[in-house]
VMD Tcl script that draws the C-alpha trace (Angstrom):
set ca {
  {0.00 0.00 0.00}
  {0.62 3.45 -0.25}
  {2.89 5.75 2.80}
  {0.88 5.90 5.62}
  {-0.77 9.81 5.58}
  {0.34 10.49 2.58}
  {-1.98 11.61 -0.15}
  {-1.60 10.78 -3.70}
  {-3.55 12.04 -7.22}
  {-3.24 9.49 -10.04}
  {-4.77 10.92 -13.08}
  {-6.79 8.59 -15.24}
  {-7.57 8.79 -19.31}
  {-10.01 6.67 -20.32}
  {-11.93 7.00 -23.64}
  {-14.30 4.36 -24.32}
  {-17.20 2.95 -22.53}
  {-14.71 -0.36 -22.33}
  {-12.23 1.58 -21.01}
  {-14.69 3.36 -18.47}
  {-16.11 0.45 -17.01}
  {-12.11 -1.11 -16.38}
  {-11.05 1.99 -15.28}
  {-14.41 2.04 -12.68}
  {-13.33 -1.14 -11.43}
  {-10.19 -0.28 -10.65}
  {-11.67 3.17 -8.69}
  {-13.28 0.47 -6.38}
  {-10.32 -1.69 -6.20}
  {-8.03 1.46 -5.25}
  {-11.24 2.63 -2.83}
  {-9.73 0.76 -0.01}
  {-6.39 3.16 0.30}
  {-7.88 6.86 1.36}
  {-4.89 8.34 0.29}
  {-5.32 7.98 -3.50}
  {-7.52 10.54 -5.44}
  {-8.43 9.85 -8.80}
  {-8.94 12.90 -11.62}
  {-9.30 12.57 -15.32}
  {-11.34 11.63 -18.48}
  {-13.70 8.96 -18.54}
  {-17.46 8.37 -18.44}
  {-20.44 8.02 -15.63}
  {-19.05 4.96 -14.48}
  {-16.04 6.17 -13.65}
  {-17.53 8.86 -12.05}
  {-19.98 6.25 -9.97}
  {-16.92 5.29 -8.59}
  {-15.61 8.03 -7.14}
  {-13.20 9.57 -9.12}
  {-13.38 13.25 -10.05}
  {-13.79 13.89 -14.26}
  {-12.28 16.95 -16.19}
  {-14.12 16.22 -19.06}
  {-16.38 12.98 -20.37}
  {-15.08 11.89 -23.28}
  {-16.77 8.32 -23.34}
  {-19.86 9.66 -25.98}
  {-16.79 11.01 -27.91}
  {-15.66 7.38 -29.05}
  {-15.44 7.38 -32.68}
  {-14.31 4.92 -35.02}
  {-11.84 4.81 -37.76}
  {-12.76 7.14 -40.76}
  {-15.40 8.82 -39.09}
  {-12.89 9.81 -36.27}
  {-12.10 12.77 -38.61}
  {-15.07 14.35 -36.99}
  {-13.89 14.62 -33.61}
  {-10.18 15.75 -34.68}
  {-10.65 19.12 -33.42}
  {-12.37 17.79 -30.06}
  {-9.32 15.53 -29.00}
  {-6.88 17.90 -30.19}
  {-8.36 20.20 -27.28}
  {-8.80 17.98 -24.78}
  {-5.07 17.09 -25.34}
  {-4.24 21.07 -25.18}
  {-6.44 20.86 -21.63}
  {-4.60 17.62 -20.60}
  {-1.27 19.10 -20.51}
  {-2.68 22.22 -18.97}
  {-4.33 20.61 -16.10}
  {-0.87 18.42 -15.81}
  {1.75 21.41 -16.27}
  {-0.51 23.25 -12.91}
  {-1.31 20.35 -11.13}
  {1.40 17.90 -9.96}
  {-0.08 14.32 -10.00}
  {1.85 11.51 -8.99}
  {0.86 8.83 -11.80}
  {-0.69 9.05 -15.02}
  {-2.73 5.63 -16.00}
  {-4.14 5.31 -19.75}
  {-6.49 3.05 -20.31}
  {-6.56 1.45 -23.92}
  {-7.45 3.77 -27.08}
  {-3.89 4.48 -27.59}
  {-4.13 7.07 -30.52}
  {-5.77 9.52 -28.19}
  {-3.54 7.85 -25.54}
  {-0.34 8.03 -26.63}
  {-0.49 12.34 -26.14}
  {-1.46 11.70 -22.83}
  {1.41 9.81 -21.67}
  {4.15 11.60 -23.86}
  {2.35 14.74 -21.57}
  {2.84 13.01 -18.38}
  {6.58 12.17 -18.87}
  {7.19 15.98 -19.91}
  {6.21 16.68 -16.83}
  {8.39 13.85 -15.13}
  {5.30 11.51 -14.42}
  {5.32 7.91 -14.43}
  {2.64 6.41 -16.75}
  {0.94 2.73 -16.43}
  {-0.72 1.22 -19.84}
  {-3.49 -0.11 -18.73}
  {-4.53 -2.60 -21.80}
  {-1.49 -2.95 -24.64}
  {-2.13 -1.36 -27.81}
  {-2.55 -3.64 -30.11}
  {1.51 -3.09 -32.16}
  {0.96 -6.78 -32.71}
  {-1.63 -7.10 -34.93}
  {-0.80 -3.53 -36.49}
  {2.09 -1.14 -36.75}
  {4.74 -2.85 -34.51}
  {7.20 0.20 -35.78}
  {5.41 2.07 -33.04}
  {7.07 0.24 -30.15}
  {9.59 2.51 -29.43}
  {6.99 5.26 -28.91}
  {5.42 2.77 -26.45}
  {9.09 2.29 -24.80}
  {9.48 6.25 -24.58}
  {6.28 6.59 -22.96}
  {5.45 3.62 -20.76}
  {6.94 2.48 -17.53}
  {4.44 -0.09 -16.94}
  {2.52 -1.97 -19.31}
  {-0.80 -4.32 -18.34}
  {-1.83 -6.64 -20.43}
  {-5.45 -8.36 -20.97}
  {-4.39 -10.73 -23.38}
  {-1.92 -14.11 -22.34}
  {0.48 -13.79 -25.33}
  {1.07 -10.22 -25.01}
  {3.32 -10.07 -21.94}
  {5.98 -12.29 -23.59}
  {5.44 -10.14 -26.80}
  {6.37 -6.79 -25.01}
  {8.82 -8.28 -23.03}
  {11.00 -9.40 -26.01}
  {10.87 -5.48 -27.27}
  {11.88 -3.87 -24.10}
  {8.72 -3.37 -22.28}
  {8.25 -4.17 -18.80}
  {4.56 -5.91 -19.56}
  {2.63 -8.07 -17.11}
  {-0.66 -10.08 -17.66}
  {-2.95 -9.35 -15.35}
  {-5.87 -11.39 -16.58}
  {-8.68 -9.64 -18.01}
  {-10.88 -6.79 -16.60}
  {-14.28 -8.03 -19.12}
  {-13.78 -11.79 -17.50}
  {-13.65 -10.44 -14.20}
  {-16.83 -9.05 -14.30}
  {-19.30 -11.82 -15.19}
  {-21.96 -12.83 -12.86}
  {-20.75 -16.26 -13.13}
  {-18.59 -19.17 -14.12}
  {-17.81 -19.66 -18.23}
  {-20.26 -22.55 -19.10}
  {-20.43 -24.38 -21.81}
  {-23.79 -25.36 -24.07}
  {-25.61 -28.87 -24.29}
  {-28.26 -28.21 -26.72}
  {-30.51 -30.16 -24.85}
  {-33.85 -30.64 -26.75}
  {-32.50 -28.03 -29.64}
  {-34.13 -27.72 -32.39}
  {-32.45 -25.19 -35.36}
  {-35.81 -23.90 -37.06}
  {-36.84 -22.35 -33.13}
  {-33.32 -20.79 -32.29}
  {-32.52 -17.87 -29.92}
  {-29.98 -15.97 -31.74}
  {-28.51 -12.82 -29.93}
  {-27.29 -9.38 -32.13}
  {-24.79 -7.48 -30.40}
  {-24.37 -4.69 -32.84}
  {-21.83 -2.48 -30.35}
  {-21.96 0.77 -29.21}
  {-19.78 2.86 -31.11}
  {-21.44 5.30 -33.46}
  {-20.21 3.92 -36.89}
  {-20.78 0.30 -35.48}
  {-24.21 1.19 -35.19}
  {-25.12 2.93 -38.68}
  {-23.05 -0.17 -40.51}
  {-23.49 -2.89 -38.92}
  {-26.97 -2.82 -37.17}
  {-29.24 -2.99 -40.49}
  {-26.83 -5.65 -41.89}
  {-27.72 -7.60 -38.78}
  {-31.46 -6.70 -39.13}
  {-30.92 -8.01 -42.83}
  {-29.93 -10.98 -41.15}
  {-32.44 -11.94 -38.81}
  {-35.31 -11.06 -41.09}
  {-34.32 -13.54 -43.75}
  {-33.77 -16.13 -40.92}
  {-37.04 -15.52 -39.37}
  {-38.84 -15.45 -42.69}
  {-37.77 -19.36 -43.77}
  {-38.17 -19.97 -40.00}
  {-40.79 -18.21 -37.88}
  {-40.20 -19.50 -34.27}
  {-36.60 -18.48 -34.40}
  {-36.06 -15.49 -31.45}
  {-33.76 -12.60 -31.69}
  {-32.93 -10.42 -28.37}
  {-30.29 -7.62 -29.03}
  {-27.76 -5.72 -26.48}
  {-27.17 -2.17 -26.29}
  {-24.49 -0.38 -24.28}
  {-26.96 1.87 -22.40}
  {-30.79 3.49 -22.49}
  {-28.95 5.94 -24.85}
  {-27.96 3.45 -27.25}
  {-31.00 0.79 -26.87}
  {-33.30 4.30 -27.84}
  {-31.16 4.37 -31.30}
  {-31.34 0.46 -32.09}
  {-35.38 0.69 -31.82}
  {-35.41 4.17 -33.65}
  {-33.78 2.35 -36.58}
  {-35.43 -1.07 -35.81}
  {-36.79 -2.57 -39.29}
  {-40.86 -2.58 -39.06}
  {-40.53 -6.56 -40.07}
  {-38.03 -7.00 -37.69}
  {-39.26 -8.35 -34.27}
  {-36.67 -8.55 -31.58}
  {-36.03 -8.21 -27.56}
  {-34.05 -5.98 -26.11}
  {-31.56 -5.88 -23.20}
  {-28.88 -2.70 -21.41}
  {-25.36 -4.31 -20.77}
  {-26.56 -7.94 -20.70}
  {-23.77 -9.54 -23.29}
  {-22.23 -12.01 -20.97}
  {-25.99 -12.75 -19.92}
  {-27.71 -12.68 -22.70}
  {-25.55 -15.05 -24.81}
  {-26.14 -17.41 -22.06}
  {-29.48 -17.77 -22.77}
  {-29.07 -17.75 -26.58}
  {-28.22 -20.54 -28.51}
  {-25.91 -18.03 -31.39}
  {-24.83 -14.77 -31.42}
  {-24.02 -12.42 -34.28}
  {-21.63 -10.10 -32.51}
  {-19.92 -6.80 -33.80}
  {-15.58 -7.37 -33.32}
  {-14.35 -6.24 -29.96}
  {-14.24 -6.60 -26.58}
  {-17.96 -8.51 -26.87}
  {-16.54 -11.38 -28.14}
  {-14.70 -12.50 -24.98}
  {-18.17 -12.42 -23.07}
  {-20.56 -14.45 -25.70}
  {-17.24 -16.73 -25.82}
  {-17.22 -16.77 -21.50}
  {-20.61 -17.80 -22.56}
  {-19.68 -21.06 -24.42}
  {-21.87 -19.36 -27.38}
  {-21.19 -19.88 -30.59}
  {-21.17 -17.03 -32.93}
  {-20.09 -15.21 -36.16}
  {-18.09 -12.07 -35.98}
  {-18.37 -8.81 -38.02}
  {-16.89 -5.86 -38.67}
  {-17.70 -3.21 -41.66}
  {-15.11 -0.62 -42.68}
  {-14.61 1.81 -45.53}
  {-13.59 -0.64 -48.43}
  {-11.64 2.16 -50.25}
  {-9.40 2.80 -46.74}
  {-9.22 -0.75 -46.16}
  {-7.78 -1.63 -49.74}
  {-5.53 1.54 -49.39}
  {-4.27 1.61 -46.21}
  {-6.03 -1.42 -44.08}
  {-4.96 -4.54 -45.73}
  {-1.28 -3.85 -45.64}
  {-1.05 -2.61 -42.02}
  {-2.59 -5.80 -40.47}
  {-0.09 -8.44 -39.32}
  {-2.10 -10.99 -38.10}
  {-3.52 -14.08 -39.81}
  {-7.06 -13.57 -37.76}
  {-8.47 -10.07 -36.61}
  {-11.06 -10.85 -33.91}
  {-9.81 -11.43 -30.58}
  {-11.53 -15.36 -29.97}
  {-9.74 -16.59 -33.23}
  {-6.05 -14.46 -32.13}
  {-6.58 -15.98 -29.22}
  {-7.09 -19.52 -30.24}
  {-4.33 -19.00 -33.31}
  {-7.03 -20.92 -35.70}
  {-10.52 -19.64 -36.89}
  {-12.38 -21.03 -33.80}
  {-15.08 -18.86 -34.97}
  {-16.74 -17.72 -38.29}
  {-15.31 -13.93 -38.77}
  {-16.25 -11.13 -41.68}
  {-13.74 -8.69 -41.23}
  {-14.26 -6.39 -42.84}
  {-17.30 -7.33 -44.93}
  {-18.42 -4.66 -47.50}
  {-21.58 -5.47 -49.74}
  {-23.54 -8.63 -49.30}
  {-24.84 -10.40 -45.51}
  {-25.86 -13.56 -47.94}
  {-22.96 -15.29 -47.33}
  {-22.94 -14.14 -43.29}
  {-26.84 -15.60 -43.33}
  {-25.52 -18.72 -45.10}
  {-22.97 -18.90 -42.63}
  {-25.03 -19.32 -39.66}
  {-28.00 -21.05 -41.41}
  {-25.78 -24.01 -41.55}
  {-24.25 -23.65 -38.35}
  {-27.25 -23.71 -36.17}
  {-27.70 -27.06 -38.38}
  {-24.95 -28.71 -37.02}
  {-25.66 -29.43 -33.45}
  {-22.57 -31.62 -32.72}
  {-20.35 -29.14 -33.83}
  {-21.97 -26.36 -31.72}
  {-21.89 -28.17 -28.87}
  {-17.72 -28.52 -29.64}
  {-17.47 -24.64 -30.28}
  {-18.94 -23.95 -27.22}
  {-16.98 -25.92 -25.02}
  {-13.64 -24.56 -26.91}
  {-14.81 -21.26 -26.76}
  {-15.10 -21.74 -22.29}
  {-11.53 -23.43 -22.20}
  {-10.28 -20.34 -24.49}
  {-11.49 -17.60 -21.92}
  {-10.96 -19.82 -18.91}
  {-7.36 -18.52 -18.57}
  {-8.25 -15.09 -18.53}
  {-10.48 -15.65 -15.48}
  {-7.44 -17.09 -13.48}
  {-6.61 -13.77 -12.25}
  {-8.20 -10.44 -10.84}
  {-7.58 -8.01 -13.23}
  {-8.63 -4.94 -10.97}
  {-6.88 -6.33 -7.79}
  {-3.64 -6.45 -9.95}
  {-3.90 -3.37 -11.33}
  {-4.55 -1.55 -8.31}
  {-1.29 -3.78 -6.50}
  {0.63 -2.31 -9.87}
  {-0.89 1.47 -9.09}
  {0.46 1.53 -5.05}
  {4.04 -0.13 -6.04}
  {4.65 2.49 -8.72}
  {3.22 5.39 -6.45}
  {5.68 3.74 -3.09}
  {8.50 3.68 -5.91}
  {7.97 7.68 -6.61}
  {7.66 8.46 -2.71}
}
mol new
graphics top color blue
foreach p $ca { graphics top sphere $p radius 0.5 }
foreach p [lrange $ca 0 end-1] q [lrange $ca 1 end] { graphics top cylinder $p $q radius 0.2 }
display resetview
C-alpha cells in the first residue's frame, strides 16, 4: 500500500465505454487506500466510482474514418490535458486502452516527469509494430489483458505483465459451456450485439437486421434479443429497428444474454470474450470503408485472424467477416448451416469456455490496483 498519511492524485484517461467500465473497477479496487484521489477523463461509471472527471469523453468514441469528426475535439482535450498536468502535480498518469488519443497523454505526463501505467497494450501486434519505441518512450508499466502479449512486449523492451482480463472479471458467473438439450435449429434464440460505437451502429446494425429477417422469414419461431451499451444506445437500435423485424431488447446484458441464446451475431471487440465466457457460438463482423481498407487497411494488419476469440485460439475457432463490404448472404448462409450442425456447436462452445478460462485465473482490478500503489511507493 501506499505511505501511511500520505496523499496521492493518479490521473486517469479513459476514452471508451470499455475503457470506463475497467477503469471504474479499478476506482473500487483502489477505494480501499484513502490516500489515493483519482482525476481525469472517462465516463459516468467512472464517475460512480468516485473519481473526479475533467471532461467525459466516453460519448466522444469514434471509429476509424469517421474519427475525422472529432479531430478538433481531442486535439483540445489534449491542449487541456497538458494544462491541467503542467498546474497540477499528480503523482501517476494511468491510460487506459485507445492508444491514438492515448499516446499524447502519456508523452504529456513524462514531460512533466510523471510515471505512466498502460493499462490494456495497444494492439503493435496485430498492427504497426514500428510504433514500439513510442510505447518504450512513454510507458513504464505496461498491463496486459491478453496471455500472449506479456511475452510479446517483453521481447521489445517493455516491462509488460498479464494481469488477466478486466471483461472476465466481471461476469456474474462461471464460463459454461452449451448442451443443446432438446435443440431444435428452425426455433433458435440468436442474440445481435451490434456495439456501441457510433459507426458500429449505422453499418453494422441494419446488416444484422438483414440478417435476422431472412432467418425468421424461412423460420418463424426463431427469437432474436439484441444488447445495447446503455438506455442511450437501446433508444437508437429501436429508432432504426426494421418494421418486419421483431426482436427483444436488453442494457449491458452480453455475458448474460448469450447465455441464454443458442448463437450470437456479434460486432468485433471486446464482446466477443463475453458471448465466448458464454460457451456461445457465434459469427463475428466488422464493416469498414472498403476504399481505406484496400488503401491503407490490408497492408497494415499483421495478423492471420483479426477478432480477438480466433487471435486468441491461433485458428478460426469462430466464423469472422472482417471487414465485410456489400452482401450479408454469405454471413446468413454462414449461420444457417451452423445452427444445423448441433454436434459441432456443442464442440465450439466448449472450446470457446476453455479459451477464456485462462483469462479468469486472475483479478484483473486487484492487480492493477497492486501495480498502481508499487509504482506510487517507488515515486515516494
Amino acid at each position: 500500500m501506499s505511505e501511511e498519511g500520505k496523499k496521492y492524485r493518479v490521473f486517469i484517461s479513459a476514452a471508451e465505454p470499455s475503457a470506463d467500465a475497467h477503469c471504474a473497477a479499478l476506482a473500487r479496487a483502489l477505494s480501499a487506500d484513502g490516500n489515493i484521489e483519482l482525476v481525469g477523463l472517462g465516463g459516468p461509471k467512472m464517475a460512480e466510482a468516485g473519481a473526479e472527471l475533467l471532461e467525459s469523453t466516453v460519448e466522444r468514441a469514434a471509429m476509424t474514418y469517421k474519427a475525422f469528426s472529432q479531430i478538433f475535439y481531442f486535439h483540445g482535450l489534449i491542449k487541456k490535458v497538458k494544462k491541467y498536468l503542467r498546474n497540477n502535480p499528480v503523482d501517476l498518469v494511468i491510460v487506459c486502452d485507445s492508444p491514438a488519443f492515448n499516446f499524447h497523454i502519456a508523452k504529456a505526463a513524462k514531460r512533466q516527469g510523471v510515471k505512466t501505467l498502460f493499462y490494456v497494450a495497444p494492439q503493435l501486434w496485430a498492427w504497426a509494430p514500428w510504433r514500439i519505441g513510442k510505447l518504450k518512450r512513454t510507458c513504464d508499466k505496461l498491463c496486459c489483458i491478453l496471455p500472449f502479449e506479456e511475452q510479446w512486449f517483453r521481447q521489445r523492451g517493455v516491462d509488460a505483465e498479464f494481469i488477466g482480463n478486466p471483461l472476465i472479471e466481471q461476469l456474474s458467473s462461471e464460463p459454461t459451456k452449451k448442451y443443446y438439450l432438446g435443440f431444435e435449429p428452425e426455433r433458435a434464440k440468436i442474440a445481435l450485439m451490434p456495439g456501441s460505437r457510433t459507426a458500429e451502429i449505422e453499418h453494422l446494425w441494419p446488416s444484422m437486421q438483414k440478417i435476422a429477417v431472412n432467418l425468421q422469414s424461412k423460420y418463424p419461431s426463431m427469437r432474436f434479443c439484441t444488447v445495447a451499451l446503455n438506455p442511450k444506445v437501446k433508444q437508437v437500435l429501436q429508432s432504426t429497428q426494421f418494421t418486419d423485424f421483431h426482436c427483444e431488447y436488453s442494457v449491458g446484458t452480453v455475458y448474460e444474454t448469450a447465455r441464454a441464446s443458442d448463437f450470437s451475431i456479434v460486432t468485433s471487440g471486446s464482446a466477443t470474450l463475453q458471448v465466448a465466457a458464454a460457451g456461445c457460438p457465434m459469427v463475428i463482423m466488422y464493416q469498414s470503408s472498403k476504399f481505406l481498407w484496400h488503401l491503407v487497411g490490408r497492408w497494415l494488419i499483421t495478423t492471420k485472424y483479426l477478432s480477438l476469440v480466433n487471435i486468441l485460439s491461433q485458428d478460426e475457432l469462430v466464423p469472422e467477416y472482417m471487414p465485410y463490404f456489400d452482401s450479408v448472404e454469405p454471413i446468413e448462409a454462414k449461420v444457417e448451416g451452423l445452427l444445423a450442425l448441433k454436434d459441432l456447436l456443442i464442440r465450439t462452445s466448449s472450446d470457446l469456455v476453455e479459451l477464456v478460462r485462462p483469462l479468469a485465473e486472475k483479478q484483473a482490478s486487484q492487480r492493477v490496483a497492486e501495480v498502481v500503489n508499487q509504482m506510487l511507493n517507488k515515486k515516494a
